[in-house]
FIKOLLUM-574616 format. One record per residue: x, y, z of N, C-alpha, C in turn. Coordinates in nm, 2 decimals. Each point is the difference from the previous one (the first is absolute). Last residue first. Example, Ala and Ser with C-alpha at 12.3 -4.5 7.8 and 13.67 -1.06 7.14 Angstrom:
BEGIN
+--------+--------+--------+--------+--------+--------+--------+--------+--------+
:    n.u :    n.v :    n.w :   ca.u :   ca.v :   ca.w :    c.u :    c.v :    c.w :
+--------+--------+--------+--------+--------+--------+--------+--------+--------+
:   1.28 :  -0.22 :   0.71 :   0.09 :   0.11 :   0.00 :  -0.08 :   0.11 :   0.08 :
:   0.03 :  -0.57 :  -0.01 :  -0.09 :   0.12 :   0.00 :   0.09 :   0.12 :   0.00 :
+--------+--------+--------+--------+--------+--------+--------+--------+--------+
***
This chain:
BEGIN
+--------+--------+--------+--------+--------+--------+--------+--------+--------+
:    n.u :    n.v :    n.w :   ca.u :   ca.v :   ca.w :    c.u :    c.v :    c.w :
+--------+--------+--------+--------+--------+--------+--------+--------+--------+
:  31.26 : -11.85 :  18.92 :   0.04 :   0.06 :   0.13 :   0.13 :  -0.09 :   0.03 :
:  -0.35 :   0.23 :  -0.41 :   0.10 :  -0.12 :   0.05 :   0.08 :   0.06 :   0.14 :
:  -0.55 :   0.06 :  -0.29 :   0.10 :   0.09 :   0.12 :   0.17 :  -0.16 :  -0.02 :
:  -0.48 :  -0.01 :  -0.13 :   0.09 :   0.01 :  -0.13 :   0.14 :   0.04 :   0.07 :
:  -0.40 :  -0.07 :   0.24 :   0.03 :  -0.10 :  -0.08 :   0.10 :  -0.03 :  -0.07 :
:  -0.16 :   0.40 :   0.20 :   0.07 :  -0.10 :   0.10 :   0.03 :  -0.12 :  -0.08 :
:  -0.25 :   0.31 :  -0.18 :   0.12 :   0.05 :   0.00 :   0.14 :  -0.15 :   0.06 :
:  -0.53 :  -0.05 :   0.00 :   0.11 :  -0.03 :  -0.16 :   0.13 :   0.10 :   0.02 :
:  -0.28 :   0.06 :   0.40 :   0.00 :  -0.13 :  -0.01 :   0.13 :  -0.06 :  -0.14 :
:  -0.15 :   0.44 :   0.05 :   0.09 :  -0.02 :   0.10 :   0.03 :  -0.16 :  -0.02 :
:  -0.20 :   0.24 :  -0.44 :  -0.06 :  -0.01 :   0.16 :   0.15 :  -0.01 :   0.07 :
:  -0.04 :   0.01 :  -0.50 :   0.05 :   0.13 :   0.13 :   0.00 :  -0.06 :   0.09 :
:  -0.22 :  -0.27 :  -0.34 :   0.13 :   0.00 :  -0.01 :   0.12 :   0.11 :   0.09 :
:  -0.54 :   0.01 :  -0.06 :   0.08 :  -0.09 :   0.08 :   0.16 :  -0.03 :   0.01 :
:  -0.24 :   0.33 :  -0.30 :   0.02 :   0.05 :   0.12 :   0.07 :  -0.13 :   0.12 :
:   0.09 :  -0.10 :  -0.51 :  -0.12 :   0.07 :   0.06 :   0.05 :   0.00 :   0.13 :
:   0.29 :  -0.08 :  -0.48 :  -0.02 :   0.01 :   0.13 :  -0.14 :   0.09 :   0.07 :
:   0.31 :  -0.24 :  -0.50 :  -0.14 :   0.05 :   0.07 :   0.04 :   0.01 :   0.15 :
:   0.32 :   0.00 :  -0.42 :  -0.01 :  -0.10 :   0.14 :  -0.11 :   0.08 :   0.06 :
:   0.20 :   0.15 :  -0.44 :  -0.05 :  -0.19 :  -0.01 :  -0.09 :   0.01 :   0.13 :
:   0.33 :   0.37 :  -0.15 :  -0.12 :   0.03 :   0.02 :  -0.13 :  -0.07 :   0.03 :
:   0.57 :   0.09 :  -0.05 :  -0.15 :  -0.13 :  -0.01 :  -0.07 :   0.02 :   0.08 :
:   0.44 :   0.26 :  -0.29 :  -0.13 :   0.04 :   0.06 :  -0.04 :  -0.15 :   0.02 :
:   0.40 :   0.04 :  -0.31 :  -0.03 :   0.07 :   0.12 :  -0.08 :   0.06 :   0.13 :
:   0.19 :  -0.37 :  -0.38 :  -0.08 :   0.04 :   0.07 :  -0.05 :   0.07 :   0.10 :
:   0.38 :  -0.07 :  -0.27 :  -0.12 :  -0.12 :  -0.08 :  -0.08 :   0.05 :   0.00 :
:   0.37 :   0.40 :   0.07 :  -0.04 :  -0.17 :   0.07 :  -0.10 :  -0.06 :  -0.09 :
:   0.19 :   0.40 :  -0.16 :   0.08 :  -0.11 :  -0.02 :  -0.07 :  -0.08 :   0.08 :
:  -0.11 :   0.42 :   0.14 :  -0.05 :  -0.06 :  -0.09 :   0.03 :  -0.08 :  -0.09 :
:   0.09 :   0.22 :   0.40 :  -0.06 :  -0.16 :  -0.01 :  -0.04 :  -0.02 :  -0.13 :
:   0.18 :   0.43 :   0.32 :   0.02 :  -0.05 :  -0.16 :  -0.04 :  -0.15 :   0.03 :
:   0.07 :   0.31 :   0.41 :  -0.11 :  -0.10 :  -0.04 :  -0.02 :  -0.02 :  -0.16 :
:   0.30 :   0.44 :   0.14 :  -0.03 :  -0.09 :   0.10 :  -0.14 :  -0.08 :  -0.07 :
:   0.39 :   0.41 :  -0.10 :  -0.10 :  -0.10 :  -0.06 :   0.00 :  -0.11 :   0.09 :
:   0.20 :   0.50 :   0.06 :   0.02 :  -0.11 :   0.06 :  -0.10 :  -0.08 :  -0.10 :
:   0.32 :   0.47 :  -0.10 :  -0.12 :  -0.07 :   0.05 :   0.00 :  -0.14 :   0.02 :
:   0.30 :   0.57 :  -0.05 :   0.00 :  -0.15 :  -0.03 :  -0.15 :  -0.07 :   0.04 :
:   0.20 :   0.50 :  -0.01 :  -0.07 :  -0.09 :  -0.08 :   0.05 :  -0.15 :  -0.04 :
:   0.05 :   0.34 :   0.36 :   0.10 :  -0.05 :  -0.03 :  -0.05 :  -0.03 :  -0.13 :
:  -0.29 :   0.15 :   0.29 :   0.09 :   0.06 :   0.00 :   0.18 :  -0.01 :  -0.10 :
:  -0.47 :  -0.23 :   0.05 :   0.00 :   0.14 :  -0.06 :   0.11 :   0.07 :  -0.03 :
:  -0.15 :  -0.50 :   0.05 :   0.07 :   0.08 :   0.03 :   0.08 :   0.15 :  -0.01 :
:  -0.46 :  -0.45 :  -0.06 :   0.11 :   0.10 :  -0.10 :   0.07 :   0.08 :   0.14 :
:  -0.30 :  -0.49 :  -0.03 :   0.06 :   0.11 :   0.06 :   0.16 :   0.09 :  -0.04 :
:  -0.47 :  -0.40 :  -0.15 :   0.15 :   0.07 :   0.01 :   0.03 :   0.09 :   0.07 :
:  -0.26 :  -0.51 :  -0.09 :  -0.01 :   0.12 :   0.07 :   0.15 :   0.07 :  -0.04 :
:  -0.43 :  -0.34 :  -0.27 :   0.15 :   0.07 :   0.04 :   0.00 :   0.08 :   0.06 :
:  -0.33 :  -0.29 :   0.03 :   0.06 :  -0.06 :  -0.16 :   0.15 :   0.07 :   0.04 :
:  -0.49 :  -0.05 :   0.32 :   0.13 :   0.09 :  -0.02 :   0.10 :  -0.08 :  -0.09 :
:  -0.54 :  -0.06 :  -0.02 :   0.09 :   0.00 :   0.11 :   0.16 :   0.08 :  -0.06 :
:  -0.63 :  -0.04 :  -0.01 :   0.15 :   0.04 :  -0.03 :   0.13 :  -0.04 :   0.09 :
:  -0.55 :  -0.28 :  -0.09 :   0.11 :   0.05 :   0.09 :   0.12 :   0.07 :  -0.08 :
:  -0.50 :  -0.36 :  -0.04 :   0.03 :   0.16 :  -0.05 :   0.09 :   0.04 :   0.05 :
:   0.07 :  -0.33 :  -0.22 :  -0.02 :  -0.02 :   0.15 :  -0.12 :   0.05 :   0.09 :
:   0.12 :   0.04 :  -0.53 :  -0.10 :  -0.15 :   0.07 :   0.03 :   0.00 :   0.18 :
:   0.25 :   0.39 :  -0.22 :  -0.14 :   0.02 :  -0.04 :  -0.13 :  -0.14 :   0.04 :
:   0.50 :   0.22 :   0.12 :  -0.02 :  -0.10 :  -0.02 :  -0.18 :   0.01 :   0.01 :
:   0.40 :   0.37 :  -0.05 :  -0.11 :  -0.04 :   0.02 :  -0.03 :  -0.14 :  -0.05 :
:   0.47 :   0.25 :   0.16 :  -0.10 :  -0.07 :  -0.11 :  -0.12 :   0.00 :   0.04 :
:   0.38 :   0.38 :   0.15 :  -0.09 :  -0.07 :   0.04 :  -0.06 :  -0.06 :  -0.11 :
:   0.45 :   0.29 :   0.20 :  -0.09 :  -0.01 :  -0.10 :  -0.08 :  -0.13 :   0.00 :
:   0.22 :   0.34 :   0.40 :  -0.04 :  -0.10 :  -0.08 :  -0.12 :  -0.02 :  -0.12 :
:   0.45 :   0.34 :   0.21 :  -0.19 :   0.04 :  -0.09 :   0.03 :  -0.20 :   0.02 :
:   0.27 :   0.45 :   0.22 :  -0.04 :  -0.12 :   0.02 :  -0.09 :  -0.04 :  -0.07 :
:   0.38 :   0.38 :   0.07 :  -0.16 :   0.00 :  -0.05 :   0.06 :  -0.16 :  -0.02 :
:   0.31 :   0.39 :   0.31 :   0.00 :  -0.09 :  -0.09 :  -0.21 :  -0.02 :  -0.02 :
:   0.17 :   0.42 :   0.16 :   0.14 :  -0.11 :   0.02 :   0.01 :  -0.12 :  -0.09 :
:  -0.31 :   0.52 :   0.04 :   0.05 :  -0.14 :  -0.06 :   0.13 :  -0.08 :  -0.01 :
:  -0.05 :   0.40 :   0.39 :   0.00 :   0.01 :  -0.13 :  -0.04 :  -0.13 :  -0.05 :
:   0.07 :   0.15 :   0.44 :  -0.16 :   0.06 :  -0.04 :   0.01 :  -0.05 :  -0.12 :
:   0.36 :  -0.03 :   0.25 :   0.04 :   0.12 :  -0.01 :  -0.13 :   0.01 :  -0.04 :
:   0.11 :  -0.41 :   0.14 :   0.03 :   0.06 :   0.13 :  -0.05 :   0.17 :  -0.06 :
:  -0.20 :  -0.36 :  -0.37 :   0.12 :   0.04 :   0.07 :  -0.01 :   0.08 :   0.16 :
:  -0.34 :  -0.25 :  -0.31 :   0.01 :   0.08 :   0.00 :   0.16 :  -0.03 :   0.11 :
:  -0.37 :  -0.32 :  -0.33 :   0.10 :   0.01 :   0.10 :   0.09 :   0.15 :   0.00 :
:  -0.45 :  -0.25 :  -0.23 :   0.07 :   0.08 :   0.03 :   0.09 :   0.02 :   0.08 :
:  -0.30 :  -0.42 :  -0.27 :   0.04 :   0.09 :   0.12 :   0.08 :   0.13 :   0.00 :
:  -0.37 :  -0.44 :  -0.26 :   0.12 :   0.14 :   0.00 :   0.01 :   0.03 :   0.12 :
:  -0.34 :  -0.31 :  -0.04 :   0.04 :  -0.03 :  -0.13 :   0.13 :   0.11 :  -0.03 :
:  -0.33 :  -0.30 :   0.43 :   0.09 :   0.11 :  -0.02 :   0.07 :   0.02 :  -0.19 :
:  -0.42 :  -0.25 :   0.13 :   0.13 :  -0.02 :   0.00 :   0.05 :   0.16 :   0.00 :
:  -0.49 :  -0.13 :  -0.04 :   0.06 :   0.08 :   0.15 :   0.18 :  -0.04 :   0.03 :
:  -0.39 :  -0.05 :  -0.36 :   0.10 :  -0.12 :   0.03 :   0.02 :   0.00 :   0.15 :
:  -0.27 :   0.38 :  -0.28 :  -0.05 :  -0.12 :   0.03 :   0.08 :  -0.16 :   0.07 :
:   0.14 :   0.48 :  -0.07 :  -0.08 :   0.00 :   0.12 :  -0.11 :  -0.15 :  -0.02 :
:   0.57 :   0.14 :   0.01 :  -0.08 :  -0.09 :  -0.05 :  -0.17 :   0.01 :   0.01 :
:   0.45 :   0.30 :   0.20 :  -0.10 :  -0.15 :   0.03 :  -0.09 :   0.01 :  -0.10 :
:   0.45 :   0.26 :   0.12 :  -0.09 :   0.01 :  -0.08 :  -0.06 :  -0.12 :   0.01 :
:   0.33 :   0.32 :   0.37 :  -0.02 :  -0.15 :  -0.07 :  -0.16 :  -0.01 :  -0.09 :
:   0.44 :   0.31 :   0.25 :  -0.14 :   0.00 :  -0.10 :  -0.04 :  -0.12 :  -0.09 :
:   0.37 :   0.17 :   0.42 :  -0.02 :  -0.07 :  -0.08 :  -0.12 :   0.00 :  -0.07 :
:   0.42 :   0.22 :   0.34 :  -0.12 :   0.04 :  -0.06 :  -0.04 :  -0.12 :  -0.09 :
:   0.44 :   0.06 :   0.15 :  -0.07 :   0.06 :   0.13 :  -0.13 :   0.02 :  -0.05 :
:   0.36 :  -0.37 :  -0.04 :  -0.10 :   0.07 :  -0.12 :  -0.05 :   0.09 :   0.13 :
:   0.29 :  -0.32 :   0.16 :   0.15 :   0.02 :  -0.14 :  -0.14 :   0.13 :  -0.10 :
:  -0.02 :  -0.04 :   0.58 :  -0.05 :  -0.05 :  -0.09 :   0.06 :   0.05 :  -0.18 :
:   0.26 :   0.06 :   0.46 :  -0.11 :   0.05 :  -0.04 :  -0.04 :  -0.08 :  -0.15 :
:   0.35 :  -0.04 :   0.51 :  -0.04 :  -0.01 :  -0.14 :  -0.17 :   0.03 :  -0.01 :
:   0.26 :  -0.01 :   0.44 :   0.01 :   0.08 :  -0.09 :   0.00 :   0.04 :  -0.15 :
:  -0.08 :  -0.31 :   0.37 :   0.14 :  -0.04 :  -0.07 :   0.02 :   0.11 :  -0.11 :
:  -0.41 :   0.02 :   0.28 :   0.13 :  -0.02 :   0.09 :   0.11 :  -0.08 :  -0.06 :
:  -0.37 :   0.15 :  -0.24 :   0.01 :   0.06 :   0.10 :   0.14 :  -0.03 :   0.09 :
:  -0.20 :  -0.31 :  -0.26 :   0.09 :   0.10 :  -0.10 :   0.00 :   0.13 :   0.07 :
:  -0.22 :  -0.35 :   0.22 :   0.13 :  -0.09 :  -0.07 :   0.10 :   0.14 :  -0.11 :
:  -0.44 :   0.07 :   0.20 :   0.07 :   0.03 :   0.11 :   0.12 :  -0.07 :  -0.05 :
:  -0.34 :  -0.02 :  -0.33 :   0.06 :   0.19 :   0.02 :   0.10 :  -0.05 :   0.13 :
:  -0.14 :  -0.39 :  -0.12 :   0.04 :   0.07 :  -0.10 :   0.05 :   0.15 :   0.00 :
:  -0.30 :  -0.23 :   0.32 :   0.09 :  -0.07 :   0.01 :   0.16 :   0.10 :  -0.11 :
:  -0.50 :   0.10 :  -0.01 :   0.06 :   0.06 :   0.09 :   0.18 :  -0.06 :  -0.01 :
:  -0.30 :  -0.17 :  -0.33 :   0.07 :   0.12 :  -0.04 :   0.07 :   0.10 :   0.17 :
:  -0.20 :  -0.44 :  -0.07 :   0.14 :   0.02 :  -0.02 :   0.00 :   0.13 :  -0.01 :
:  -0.42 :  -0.10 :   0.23 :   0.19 :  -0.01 :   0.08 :   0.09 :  -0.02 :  -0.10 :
:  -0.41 :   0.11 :  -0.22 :   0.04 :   0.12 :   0.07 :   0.11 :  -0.04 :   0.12 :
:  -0.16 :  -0.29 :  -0.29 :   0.07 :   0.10 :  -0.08 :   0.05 :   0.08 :   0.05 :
:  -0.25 :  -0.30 :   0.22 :   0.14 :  -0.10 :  -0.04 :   0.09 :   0.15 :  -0.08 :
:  -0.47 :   0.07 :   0.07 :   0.09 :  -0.01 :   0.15 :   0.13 :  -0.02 :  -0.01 :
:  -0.29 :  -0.04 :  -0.40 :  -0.04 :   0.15 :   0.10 :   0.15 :  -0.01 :   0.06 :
:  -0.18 :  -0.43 :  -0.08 :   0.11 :   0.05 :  -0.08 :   0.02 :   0.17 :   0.04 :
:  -0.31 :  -0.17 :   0.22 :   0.11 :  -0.06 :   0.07 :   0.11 :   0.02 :  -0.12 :
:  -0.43 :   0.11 :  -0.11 :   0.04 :   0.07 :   0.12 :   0.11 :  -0.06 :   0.05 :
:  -0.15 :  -0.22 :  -0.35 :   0.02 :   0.12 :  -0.10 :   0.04 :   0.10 :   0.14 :
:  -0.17 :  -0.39 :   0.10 :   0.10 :  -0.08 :  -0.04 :   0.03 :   0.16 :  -0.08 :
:  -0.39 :  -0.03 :   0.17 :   0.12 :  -0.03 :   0.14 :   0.09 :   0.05 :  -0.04 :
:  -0.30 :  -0.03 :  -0.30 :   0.01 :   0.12 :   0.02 :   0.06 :   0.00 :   0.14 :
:  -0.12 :  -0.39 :  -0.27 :   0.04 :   0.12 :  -0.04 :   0.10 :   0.14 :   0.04 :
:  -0.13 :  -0.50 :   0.26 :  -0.05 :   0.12 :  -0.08 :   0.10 :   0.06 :  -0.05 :
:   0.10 :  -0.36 :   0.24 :  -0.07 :  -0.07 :  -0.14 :  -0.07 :   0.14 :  -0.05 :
:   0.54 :  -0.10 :   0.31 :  -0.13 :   0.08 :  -0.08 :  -0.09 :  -0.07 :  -0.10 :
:   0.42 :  -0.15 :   0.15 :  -0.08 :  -0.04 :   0.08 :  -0.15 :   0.05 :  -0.02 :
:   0.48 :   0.18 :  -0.17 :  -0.03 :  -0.16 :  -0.05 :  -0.18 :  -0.05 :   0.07 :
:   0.16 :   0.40 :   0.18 :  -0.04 :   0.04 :  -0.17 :  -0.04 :  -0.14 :  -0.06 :
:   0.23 :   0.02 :   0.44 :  -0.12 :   0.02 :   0.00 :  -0.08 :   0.03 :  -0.14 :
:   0.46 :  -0.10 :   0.05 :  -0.07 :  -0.10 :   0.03 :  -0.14 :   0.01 :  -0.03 :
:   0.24 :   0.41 :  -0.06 :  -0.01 :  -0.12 :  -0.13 :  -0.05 :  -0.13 :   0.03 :
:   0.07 :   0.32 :   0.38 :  -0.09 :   0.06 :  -0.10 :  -0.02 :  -0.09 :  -0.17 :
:   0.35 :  -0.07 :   0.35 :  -0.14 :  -0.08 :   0.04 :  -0.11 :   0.06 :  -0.09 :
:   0.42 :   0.15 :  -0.10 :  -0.03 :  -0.16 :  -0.04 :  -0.11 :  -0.07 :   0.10 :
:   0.12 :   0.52 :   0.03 :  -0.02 :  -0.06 :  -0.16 :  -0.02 :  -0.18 :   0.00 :
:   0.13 :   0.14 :   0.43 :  -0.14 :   0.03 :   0.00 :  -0.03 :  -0.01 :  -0.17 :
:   0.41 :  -0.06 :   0.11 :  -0.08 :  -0.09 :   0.06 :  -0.11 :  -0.02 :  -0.03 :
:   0.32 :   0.34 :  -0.11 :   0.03 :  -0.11 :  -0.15 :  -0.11 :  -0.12 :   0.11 :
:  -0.03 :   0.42 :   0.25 :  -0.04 :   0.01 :  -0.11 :   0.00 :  -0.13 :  -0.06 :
:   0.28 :   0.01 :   0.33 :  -0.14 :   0.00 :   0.01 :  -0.08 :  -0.01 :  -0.06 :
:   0.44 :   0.09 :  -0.11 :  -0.04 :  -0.16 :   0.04 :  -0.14 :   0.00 :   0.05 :
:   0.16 :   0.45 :  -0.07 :  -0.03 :  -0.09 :  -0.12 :   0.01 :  -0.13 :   0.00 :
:   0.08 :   0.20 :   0.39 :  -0.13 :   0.05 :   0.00 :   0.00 :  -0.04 :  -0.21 :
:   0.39 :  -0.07 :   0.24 :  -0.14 :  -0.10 :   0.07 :  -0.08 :   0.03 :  -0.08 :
:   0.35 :   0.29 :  -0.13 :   0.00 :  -0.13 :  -0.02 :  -0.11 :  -0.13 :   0.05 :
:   0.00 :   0.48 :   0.13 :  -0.03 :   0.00 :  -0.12 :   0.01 :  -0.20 :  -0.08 :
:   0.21 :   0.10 :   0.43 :  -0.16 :   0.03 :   0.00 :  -0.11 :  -0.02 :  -0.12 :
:   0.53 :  -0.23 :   0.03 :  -0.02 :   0.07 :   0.06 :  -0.22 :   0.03 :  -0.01 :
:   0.38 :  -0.37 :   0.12 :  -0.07 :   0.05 :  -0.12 :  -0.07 :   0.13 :   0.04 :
+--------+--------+--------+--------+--------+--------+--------+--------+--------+
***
């Protein structure tokens, strides 16, 4: 195998003790610095995977539009190898007003180039799409109730 090849085995290691350790976190802000971390080995992992097979990412640019009270991503931009609009990404969002919570109803993604598009998450034929029923407090995280629920 070769160097490059270890060395993203390394990495795909170090990402899964880094998720162990996420599962195990009771602060906050451990748990927001180890994500940090996990981001930052895939993305090394990722450049050295496309570095040495000589592939390059399918959007050389991305503009992503967030939400400023949700903080959902609600559009994207996707730009080409040449700088230009490639494709546009929009989730369309319900408001669910007794939760208080938005969520995503439909996602599409247009094709600039070609004009075609994708419709993703239509439910709206199901019964029921949303349950919003099942209460959960902080105890229900812990390590302890994970484990409980865990199948091994």
């Amino acid at each position: 195998m070769s160097l490059a090849g270890q060395f993203v085995n390394l990495l795909a290691a170090l990402l899964l003790l880094i998720a162990f350790a996420m599962l195990s976190q009771r602060r906050i802000l451990s748990l927001i610095h180890l994500f940090a971390w996990q981001g930052v080995t895939l993305a090394i992992s990722t450049a050295i995977v496309a570095y040495t097979t000589g592939q390059s990412h399918l959007y050389s640019r991305r503009t992503l539009y967030v939400d400023e009270d949700s903080w959902q991503i609600l559009a994207v931009d996707c730009y080409d190898s040449r700088g230009t609009l490639y494709r546009v990404q929009e989730g369309h969002v319900i408001n669910f007003y007794d939760v208080p919570a938005i969520w995503t109803a439909l996602e599409t993604v247009y094709d600039l180039s070609n004009g075609r598009y994708l419709a993703l998450g239509l439910d709206n034929e199901e019964p029921r799409s949303r349950d919003f029923s099942q209460k959960r407090t902080a105890a229900d995280y812990t390590t302890a109730a994970l484990q409980r629920r865990g199948v091994r």
